[in-house]
C-alpha positions as a Markdown table, in Angstrom:
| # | Residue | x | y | z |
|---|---|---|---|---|
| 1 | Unk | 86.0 | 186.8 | 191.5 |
| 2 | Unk | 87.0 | 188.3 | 188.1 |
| 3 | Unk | 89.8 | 186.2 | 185.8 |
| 4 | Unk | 89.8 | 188.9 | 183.0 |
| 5 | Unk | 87.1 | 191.5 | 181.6 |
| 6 | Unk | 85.0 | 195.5 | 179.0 |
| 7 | Unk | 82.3 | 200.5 | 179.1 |
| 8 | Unk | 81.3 | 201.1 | 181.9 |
| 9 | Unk | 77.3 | 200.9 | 182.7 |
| 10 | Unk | 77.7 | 198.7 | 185.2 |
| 11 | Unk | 79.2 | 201.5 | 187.5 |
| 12 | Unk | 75.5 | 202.9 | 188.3 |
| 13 | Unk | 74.9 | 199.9 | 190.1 |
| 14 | Unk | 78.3 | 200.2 | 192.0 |
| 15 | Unk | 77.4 | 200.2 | 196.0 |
| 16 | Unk | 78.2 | 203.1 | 197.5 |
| 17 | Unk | 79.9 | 202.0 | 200.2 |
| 18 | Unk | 82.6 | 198.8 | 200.3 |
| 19 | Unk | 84.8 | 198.2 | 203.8 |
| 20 | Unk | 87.4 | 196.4 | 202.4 |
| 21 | Unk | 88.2 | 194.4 | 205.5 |
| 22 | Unk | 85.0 | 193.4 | 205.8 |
| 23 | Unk | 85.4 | 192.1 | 202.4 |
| 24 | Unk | 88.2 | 190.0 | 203.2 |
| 25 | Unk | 88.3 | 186.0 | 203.5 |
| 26 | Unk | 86.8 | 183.6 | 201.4 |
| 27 | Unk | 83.9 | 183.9 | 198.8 |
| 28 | Unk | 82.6 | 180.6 | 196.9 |
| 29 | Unk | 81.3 | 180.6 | 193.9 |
| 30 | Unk | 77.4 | 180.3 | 193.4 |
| 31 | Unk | 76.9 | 181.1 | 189.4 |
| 32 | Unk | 78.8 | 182.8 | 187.0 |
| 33 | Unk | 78.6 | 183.2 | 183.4 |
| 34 | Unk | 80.3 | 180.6 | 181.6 |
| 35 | Unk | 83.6 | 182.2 | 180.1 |
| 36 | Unk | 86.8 | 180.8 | 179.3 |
| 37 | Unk | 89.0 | 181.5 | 181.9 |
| 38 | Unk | 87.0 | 179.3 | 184.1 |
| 39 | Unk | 85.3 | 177.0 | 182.0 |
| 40 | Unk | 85.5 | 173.5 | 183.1 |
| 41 | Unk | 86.0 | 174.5 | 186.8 |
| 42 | Unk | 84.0 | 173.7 | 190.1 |
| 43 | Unk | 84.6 | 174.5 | 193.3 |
| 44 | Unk | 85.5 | 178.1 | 192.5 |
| 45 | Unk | 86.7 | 180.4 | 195.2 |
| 46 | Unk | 88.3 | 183.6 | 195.4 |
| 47 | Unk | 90.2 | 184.3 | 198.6 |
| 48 | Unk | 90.9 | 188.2 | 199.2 |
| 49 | Unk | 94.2 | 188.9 | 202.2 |
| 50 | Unk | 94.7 | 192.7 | 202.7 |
| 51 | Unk | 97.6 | 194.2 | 202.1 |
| 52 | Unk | 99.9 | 196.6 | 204.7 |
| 53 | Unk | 99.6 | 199.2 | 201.5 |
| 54 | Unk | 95.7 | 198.8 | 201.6 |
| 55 | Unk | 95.7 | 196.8 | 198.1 |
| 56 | Unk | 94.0 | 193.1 | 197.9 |
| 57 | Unk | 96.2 | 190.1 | 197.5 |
| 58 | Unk | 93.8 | 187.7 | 195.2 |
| 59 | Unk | 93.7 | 184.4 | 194.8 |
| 60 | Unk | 91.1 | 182.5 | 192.5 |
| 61 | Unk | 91.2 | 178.7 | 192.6 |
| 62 | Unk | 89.1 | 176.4 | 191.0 |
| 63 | Unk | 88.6 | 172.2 | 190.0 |
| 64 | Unk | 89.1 | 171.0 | 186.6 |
| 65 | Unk | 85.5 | 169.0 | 186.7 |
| 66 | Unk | 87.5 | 166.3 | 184.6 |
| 67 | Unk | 90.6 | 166.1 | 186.8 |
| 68 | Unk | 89.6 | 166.6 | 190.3 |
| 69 | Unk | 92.9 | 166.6 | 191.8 |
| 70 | Unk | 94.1 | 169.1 | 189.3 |
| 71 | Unk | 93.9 | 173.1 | 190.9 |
| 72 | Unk | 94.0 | 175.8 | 188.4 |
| 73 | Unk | 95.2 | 178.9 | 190.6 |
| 74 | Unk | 94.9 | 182.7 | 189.3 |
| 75 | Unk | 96.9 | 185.4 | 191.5 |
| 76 | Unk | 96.1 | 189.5 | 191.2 |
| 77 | Unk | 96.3 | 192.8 | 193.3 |
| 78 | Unk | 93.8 | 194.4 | 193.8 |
| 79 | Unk | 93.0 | 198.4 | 194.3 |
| 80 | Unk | 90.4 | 200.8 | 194.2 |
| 81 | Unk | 89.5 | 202.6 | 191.0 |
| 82 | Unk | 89.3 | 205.8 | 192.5 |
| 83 | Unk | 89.4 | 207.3 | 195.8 |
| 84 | Unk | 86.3 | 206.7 | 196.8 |
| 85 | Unk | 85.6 | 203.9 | 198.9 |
| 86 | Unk | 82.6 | 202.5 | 196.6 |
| 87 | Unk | 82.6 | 198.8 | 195.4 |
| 88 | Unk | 85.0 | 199.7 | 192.3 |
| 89 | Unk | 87.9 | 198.1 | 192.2 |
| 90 | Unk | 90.8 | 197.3 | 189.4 |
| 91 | Unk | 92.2 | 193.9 | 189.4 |
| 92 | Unk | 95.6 | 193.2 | 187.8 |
| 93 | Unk | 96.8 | 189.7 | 187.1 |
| 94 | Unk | 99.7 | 190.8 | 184.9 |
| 95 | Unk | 101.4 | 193.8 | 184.7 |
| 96 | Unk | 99.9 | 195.6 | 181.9 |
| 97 | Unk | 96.5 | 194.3 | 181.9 |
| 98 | Unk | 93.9 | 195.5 | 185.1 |
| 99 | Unk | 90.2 | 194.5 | 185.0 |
| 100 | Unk | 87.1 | 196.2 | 186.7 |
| 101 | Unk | 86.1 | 194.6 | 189.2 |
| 102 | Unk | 82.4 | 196.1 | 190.1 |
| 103 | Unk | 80.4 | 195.2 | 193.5 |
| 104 | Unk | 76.9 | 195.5 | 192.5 |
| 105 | Unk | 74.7 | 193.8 | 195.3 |
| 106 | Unk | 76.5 | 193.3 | 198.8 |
| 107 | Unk | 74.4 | 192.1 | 201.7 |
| 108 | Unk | 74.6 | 194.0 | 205.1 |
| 109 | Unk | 76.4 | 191.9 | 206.5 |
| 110 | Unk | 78.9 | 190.9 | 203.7 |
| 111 | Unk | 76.9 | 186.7 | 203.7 |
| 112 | Unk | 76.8 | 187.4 | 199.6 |
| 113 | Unk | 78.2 | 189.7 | 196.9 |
| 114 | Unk | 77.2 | 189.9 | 192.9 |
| 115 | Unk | 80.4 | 191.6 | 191.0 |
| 116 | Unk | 80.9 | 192.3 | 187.2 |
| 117 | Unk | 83.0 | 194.0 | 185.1 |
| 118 | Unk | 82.5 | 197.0 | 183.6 |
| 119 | Unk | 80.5 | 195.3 | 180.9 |
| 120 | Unk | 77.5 | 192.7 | 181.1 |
| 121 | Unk | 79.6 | 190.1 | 179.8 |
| 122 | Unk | 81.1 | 188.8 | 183.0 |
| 123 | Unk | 78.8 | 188.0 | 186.6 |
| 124 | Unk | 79.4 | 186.2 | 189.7 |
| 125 | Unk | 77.0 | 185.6 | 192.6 |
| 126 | Unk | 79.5 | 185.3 | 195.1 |
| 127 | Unk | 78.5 | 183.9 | 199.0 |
| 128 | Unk | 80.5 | 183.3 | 202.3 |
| 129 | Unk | 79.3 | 179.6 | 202.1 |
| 130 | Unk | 79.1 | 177.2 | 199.7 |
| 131 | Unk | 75.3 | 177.3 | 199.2 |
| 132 | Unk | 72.8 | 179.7 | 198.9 |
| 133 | Unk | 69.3 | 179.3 | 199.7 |
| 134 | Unk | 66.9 | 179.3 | 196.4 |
| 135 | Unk | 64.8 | 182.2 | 197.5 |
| 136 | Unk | 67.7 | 184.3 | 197.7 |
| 137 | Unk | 69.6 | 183.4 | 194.3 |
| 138 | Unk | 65.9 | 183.6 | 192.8 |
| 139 | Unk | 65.8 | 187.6 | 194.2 |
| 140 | Unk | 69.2 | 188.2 | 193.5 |
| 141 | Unk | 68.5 | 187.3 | 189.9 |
| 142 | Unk | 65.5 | 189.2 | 189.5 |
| 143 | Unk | 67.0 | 192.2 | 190.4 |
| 144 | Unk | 69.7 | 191.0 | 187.7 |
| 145 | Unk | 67.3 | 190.6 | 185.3 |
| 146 | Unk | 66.1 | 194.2 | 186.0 |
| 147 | Unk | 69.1 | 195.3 | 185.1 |
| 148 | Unk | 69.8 | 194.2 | 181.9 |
| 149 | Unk | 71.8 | 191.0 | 182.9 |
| 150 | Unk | 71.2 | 187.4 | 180.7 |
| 151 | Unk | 70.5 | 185.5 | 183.5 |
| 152 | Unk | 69.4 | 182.9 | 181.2 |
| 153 | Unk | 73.6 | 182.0 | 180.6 |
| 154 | Unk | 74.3 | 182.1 | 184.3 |
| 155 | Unk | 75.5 | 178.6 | 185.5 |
| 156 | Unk | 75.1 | 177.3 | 188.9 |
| 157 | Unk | 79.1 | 176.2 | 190.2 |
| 158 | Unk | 79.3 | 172.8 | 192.0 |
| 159 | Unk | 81.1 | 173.5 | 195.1 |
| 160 | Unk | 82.6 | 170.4 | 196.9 |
């Protein structure tokens, strides 16, 4: 999930390994840190379509929590950063401007994913459902917190 992003310290966290198919379909939105391309929103959810090239056709959405019938919709490509098949991506939502789009933690079987930026400003704890279990968002945040990650700021997204 990544609206917009940073040097690149995050990248020694980057999984070594990322099959992009099984990346594909629909994340929700468990926490993120509160920036403002998505302040305001619940209900967040990034859906990732593979492309006949091999790129990522994006598509964030998310609820205005104030006007829940109103949909705020972000569209990017996506691609990796290099040619290996780690969890580095670029993401580009307008034509000049790509962000990193790192995958950090990624369960064995692709359940949940955490994914930054190339700086600690930006997290999201990403799962294949709309809840997570406590024990597991209390792990995944330890191990956050072991690397250097506020995960004071993080706040928990209300998914409907």
């Amino acid at each position: 999930m990544l609206w917009g992003c940073g040097s690149s310290k995050n990248l020694q966290y980057v999984v070594p390994e990322l099959d992009l198919e099984r990346y594909m379909g629909t994340w929700y939105e468990i926490a993120r840190f509160n920036h403002p391309f998505e302040r305001g929103l619940i209900s967040n959810q990034a859906k990732y379509t593979l492309r006949k090239d091999g790129k990522v056709q994006v598509l964030n959405t998310g609820i205005e929590s104030d006007n829940p019938e109103k949909v705020k919709k972000a569209e990017a490509v996506a691609y990796r950063a290099s040619e290996k098949k780690n969890g580095h991506l670029k993401v580009r939502f307008f034509p000049l401007i790509s962000s990193h789009y790192i995958v950090i933690d990624l369960d064995k079987n692709y359940q949940y994913a955490v994914v930054t930026s190339n700086s600690k400003k930006y997290l999201w704890i990403l799962s294949r459902s709309k809840t997570m279990s406590e024990t597991l968002y209390q792990r995944l945040t330890e191990k956050l917190q072991e690397r250097g990650f506020k995960t004071q700021n993080l706040i928990r997204v209300t998914q409907l």
